[in-house]
N, C-alpha and C positions, 0 to 999 in steps of 0.2 A: 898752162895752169899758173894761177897769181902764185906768189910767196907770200902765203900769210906765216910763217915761220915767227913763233912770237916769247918771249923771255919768260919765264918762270912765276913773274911777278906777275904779269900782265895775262898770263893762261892764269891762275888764283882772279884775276878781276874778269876775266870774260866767264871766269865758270860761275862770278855772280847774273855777269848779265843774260848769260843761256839759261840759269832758271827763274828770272825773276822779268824775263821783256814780256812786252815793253812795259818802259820801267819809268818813270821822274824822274828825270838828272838831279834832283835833290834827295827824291830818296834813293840811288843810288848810293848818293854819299853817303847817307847815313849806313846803308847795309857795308860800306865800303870802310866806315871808320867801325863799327860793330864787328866785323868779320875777318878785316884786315889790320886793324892798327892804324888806318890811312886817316890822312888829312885830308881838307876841302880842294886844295889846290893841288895834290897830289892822283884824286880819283879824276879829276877835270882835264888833268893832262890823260893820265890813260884812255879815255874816252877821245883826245884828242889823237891819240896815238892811232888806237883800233880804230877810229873813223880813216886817219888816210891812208891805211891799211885797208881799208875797205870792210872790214870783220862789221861795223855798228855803222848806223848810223844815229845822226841826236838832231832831230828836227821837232822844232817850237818845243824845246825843252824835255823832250823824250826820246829816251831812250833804245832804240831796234839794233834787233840783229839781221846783219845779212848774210854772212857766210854759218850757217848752222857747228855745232859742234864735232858732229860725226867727218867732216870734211876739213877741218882744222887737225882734228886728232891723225888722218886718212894722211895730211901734208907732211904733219910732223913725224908719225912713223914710217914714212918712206927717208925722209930726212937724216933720222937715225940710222937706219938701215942702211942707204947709201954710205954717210959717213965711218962708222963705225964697223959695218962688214960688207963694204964695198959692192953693195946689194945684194948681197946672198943670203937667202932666206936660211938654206941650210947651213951656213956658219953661222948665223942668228941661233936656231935651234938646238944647235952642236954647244954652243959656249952656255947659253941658258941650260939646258938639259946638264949638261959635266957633271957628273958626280952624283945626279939626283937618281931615283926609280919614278918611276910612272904605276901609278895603278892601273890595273885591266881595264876600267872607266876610264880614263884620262887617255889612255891611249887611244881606244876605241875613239872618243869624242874628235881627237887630234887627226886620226883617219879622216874621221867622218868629212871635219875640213877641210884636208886636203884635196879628198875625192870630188869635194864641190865645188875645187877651185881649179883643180888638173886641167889641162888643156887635153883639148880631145885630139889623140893621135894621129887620126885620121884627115884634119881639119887642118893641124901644123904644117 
């Protein structure tokens, strides 16, 4: 799987371009300086960034996505996960949960996810 692993600044400018492709590379900018604070020469580079990243491409002055955003988010939260609790989902949930209650809905829903992600025992 690529590394599309991408900065803080740069996820804020691809969540322009996943709801707005394909888009003008000029009006890019403008949603870019409207949305962002950004300059001309600053949304040109991130487009330049996410293209050899492979995320966008910007042919004859417009603007496409190719890696979708559900598949970026898929990257980064395993990314996190890895890092930070050394892929364990249940040390994810243990340190999130600390200290909190769950409502009988929330919990139910939280099941519900699990059970339709459990590996079937049988199968392992």
């Amino acid at each position: 799987m690529e590394n599309w692993s991408i900065w803080e600044s740069d996820y804020r400018f691809m969540s322009i371009v996943w709801a707005s492709a394909p888009i003008p590379s000029g009006q890019l900018v403008e949603h870019c300086r409207d949305k962002l604070g950004w300059k001309k020469s600053t949304t040109y580079n991130a487009i330049r960034r996410m293209c050899l990243k492979g995320l966008i491409k910007n042919e004859n002055a417009t603007v496409e996505v190719i890696v979708p955003k559900e598949k970026v988010q898929a990257m980064e939260s395993q990314a996190f996960l890895d890092r930070v609790f050394e892929g364990s989902l249940s040390s994810l949930f243990s340190s999130f949960l600390s200290g909190k209650a769950l409502s009988q809905k929330e919990a139910d829903a939280l099941k519900r996810m699990i059970d339709a992600f459990k590996e079937d025992e049988d199968n392992a």
